[in-house]
N, C-alpha and C positions, 0 to 999 in steps of 0.2 A: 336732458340729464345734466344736472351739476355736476359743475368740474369735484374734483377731491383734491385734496395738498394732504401728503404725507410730510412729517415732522421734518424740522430741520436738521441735518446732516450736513453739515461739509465735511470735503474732503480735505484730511489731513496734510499738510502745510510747514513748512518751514522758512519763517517767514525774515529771508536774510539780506532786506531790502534797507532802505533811508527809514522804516517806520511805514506801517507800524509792525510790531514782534508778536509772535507768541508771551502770551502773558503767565505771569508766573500761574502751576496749577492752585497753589493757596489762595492766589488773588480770586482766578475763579471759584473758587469754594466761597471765599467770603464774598463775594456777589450776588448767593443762592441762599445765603441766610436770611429769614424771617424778616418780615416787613413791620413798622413798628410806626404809632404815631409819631408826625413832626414835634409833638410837645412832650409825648414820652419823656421822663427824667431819663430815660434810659440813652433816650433819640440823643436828647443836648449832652448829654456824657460825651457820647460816641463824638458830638462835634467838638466839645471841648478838648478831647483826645486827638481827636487829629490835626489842630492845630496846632498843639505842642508837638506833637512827631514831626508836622510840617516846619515846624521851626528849625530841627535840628536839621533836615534836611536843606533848608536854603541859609544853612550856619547862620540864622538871627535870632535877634532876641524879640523880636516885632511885635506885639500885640495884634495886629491887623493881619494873621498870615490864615489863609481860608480857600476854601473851595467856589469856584465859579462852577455853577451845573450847566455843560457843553465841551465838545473840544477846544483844545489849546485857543483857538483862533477867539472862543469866546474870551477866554481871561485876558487876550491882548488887548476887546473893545472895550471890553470892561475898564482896564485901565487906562487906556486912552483916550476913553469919550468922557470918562470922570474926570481926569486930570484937565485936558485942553477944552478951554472957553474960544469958541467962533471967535476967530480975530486973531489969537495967538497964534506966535511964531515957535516953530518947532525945525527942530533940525534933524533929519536921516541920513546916516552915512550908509550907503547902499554895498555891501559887495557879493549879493547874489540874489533869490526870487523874492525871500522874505523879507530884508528889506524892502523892497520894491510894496511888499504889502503892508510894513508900517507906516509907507508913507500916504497907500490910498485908502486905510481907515484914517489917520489924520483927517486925510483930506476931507473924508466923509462926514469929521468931527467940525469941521469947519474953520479947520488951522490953517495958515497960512506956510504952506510946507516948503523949509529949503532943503536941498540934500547936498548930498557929498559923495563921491563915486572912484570905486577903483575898477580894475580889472578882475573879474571873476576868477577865483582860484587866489586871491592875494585878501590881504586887512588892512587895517588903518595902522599909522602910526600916531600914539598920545598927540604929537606935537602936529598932525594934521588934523584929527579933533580941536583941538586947544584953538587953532586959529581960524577956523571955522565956526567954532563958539563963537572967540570974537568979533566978528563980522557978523553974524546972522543977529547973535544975543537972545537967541529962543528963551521961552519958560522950559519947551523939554528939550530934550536929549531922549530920541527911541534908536535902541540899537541892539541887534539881535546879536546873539554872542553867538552862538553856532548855525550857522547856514547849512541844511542838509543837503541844497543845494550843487551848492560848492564840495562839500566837506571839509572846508576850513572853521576854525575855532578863535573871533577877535578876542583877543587882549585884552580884558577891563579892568586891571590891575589900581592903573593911571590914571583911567576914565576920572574916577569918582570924584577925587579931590579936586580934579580940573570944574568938574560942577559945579560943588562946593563952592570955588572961589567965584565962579563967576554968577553964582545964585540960580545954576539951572538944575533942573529936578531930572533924576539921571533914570531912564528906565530899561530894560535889556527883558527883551525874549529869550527864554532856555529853554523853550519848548523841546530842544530837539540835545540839547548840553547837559542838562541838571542832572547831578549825579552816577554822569559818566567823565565830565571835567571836570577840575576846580570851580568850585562859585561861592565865593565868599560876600555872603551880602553886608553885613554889618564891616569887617575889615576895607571892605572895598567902595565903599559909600555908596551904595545902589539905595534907589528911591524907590522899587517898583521892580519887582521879577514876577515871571510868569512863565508857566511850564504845562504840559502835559502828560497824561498819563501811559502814552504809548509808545517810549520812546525806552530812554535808560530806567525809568520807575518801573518796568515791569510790568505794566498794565493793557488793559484796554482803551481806547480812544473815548472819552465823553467826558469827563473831569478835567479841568484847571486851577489844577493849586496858584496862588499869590502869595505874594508880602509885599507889603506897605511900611516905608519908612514913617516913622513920628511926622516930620517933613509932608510928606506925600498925605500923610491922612488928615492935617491940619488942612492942605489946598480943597481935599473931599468934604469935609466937614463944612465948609466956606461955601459949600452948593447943597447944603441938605438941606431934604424936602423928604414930608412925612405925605403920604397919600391922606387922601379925604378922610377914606372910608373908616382909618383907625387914628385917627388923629384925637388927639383930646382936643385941642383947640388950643393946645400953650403951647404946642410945640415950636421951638424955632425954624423957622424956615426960609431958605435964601431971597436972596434979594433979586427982584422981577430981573428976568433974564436971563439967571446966573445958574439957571437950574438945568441937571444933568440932560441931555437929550436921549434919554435913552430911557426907560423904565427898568427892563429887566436889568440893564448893566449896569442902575445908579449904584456905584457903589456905596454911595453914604448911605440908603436904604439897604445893602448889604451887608454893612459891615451892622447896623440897627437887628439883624436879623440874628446873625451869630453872634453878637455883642449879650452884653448884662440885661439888654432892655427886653431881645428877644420878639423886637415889633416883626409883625408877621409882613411877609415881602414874593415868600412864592412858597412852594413844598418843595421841599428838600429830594432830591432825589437818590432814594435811602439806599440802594442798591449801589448804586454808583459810588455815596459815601464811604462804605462797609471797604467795597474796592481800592479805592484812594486812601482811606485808613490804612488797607492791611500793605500795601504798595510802601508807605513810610513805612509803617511798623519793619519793615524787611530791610528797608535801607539802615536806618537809624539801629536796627539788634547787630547786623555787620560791621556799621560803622563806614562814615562818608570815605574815610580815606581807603578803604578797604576796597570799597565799590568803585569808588576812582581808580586803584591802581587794577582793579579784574579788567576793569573795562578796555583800561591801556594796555594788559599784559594778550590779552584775546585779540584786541584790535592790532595790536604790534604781528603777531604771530599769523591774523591775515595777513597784513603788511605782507610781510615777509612771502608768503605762501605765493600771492599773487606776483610778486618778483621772481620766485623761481617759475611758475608759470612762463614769465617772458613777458610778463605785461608792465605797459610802462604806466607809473602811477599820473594823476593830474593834480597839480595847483603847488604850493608853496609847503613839504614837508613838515616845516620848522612850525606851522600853525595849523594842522591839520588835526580835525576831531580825533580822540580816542575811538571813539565809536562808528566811525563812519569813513567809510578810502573809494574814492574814485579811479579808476583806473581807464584809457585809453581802448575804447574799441579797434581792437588789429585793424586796420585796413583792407579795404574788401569784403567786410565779413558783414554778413547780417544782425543788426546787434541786436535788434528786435525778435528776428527769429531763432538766437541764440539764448536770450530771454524766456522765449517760450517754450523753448526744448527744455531749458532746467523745468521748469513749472511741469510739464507736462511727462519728462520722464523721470522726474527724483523727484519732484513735488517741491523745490526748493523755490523761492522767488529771490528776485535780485533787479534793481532797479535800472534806471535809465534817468535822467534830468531832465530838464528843462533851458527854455530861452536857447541861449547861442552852445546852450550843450547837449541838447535831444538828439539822441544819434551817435552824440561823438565819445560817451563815457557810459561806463556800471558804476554805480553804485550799491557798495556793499558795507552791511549794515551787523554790527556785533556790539549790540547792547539788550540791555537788561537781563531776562531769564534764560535768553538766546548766547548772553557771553558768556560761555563756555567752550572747554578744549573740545570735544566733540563734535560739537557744531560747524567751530570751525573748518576742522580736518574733513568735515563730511561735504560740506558747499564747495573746499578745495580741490577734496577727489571726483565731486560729478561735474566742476568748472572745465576738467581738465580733460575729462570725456569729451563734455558737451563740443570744447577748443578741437581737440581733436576729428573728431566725426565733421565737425565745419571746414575742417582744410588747414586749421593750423598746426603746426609744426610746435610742439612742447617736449620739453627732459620726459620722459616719463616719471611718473610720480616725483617730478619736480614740486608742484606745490607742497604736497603733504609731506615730503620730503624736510623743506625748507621750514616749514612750521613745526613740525617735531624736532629740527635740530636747533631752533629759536627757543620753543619748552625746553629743551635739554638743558640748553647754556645757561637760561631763568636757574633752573633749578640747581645748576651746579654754582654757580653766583649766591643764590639764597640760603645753599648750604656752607658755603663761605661767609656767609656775613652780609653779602655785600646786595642783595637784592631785600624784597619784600618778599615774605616765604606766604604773606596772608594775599599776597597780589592775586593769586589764582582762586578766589572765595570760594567760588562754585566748580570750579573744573573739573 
């Protein structure tokens, strides 16, 4: 007898981990919209729309800002196998997992990789970049701005102009940042950002928005290569050697694809675009600094919640993501099986790390549809259970305590003047 598979079903989740989230319900609505030819005027509408939203979302004015079809990790190859020619030296400054993996797609690009390393839980300072630069003399600069890792948030303020002067093409990972921190791509001279959709955007996992600096697409352009099979025969094409190692991820055939010319390069995967659409659309109708301060005012109000708990936070406060807090697994306690108690008696999930921190931290996660007051207070109050029932010792309704009195102070400050009253978007 054949087996049977009844439909899909999971079971209901709240998912308050590093990533990924519950995605907005609109996102999923537009996910379930009609499927449309790639060539559809309708189709390139849809694409020409989403890159102006995606603009306003990574604050540029870019011509080249587009969708990569895969997760995050694809738009990182994407721009990194475009950019770096076998030979090139490339610089990573490492201070947690993902670093570690922009330095071994490099590698896989056939760059010559130097890095730069601090202690996990800490960043760089400008002026250890800067002589680092000098010394190595890379063409890139790859460097992830928020480590979910960690849940520290570097600094790229400074970054850029240090490129600048020294002629290196600056590139930064937000997969796990964009529009729950600051990210100013044009202000801050970034050559090259790259993000996903299931982190502060709201979404599900499988899109990777970019932007390409003028810079950046001029080095692209310099390796284009038009496939055979649609080639008129005039087209220009790089010089033997020079050509991307990658098919799917050449970006100068990608950028040919979403561009005026329209050269065909893969099918679009129309579902996923609709998704990633409607994900800016949400950002960009709020407004970036909106979504920035919900993301701080939610993630602050953990903060806080997990201190009256008793738990001691991990890494360097002063650069810690908006959206993302590590805290100290109590001593003794199973943090695995403390894990699996939230999962299995609230439905809540809540992370654990990696490398030299598996075991020794949570990770707890308050971004996109998920940053909200309620959410908070509810991962607070089954945290505190869960604490309890394992042996430790907490205030009672200490957390939810300490977050409701954090919203209070927000709110009597913004009635005063002196907060952002639009900080709480969705709460």
């Amino acid at each position: 007898m054949s087996p049977t598979f009844d439909q899909i079903h999971p079971p209901q989740r709240l998912l308050m981990g590093p990533g990924p989230i519950n995605a907005d319900p609109r996102v999923l609505r537009a996910l379930s919209a009609p499927l449309i030819g790639q060539y559809d005027p309708a189709m390139t509408h849809y694409m020409n729309e989403t890159m102006q939203l995606y603009r306003g979302v990574f604050e540029t004015t870019n011509d080249a800002t587009l969708l990569i079809d895969g997760t995050s990790r694809a738009g990182i190859e994407a721009v990194l196998v475009s950019l770096i020619q076998p030979g090139e030296r490339v610089l990573v400054p490492i201070f947690g997992r993902f670093g570690h993996l922009l330095r071994e797609i490099a590698e896989r690009c056939g760059a010559e990789v130097h890095t730069l390393e601090c202690e996990w839980g800490q960043v760089f300072r400008p002026e250890q970049i800067e002589a680092a630069i000098r010394e190595v003399k890379p063409s890139v600069l790859a460097l992830v701005q928020g480590d979910t890792s960690t849940t520290m948030c570097q600094p790229l303020e400074d970054i850029g102009a240090i490129c600048r002067r020294e002629g290196v093409l600056f590139y930064s990972d937000a997969t796990a940042s964009l529009a729950g921190n600051p990210l100013k791509t044009d202000e801050w001279g970034l050559d090259a950002v790259t993000a996903g959709l299931q982190k502060c955007l709201a979404g599900p996992s499988g899109s990777s928005p970019l932007t390409l600096s003028p810079r950046a697409v001029e080095v692209v352009h310099a390796r284009r290569h038009v496939e055979a099979g649609i080639s008129s025969g005039s087209d220009r094409l790089a010089e033997p050697g020079a050509r991307i190692r990658s098919n799917y991820f050449d970006l100068s055939m990608v950028l040919d694809y979403w561009g005026e010319l329209r050269l065909n390069h893969h099918t679009e995967a129309t579902s996923m675009l609709y998704g990633a659409r409607e994900c800016a659309r949400l950002l960009v109708n709020e407004g970036m600094d909106n979504a920035i301060a919900r993301h701080a005012l939610h993630g602050q109000a953990m903060v806080e919640g997990l201190k009256g708990l008793g738990l001691a936070l991990f890494g360097d406060q002063a650069h810690r993501m908006n959206n993302v807090s590590a805290v100290m697994i109590p001593d003794g306690l199973d943090g695995d099986g403390l894990r699996r108690s939230m999962l299995e008696d609230f439905g809540i999930e809540i992370g654990t790390s990696f490398g030299p921190l598996h075991g020794k931290v949570w990770r707890l996660g308050v971004m996109g549809y998920n940053a909200r007051r309620d959410t908070v207070l509810t991962t607070l109050a089954a945290l505190e259970q869960t604490l309890r029932r394992g042996g430790v010792k907490t205030v009672a309704g200490g957390g939810v305590g300490a977050a409701l009195d954090f919203y209070q102070e927000h709110q009597r400050q913004a009635a005063n003047g002196r907060a952002n009253p639009s900080a709480g978007g969705q709460s």
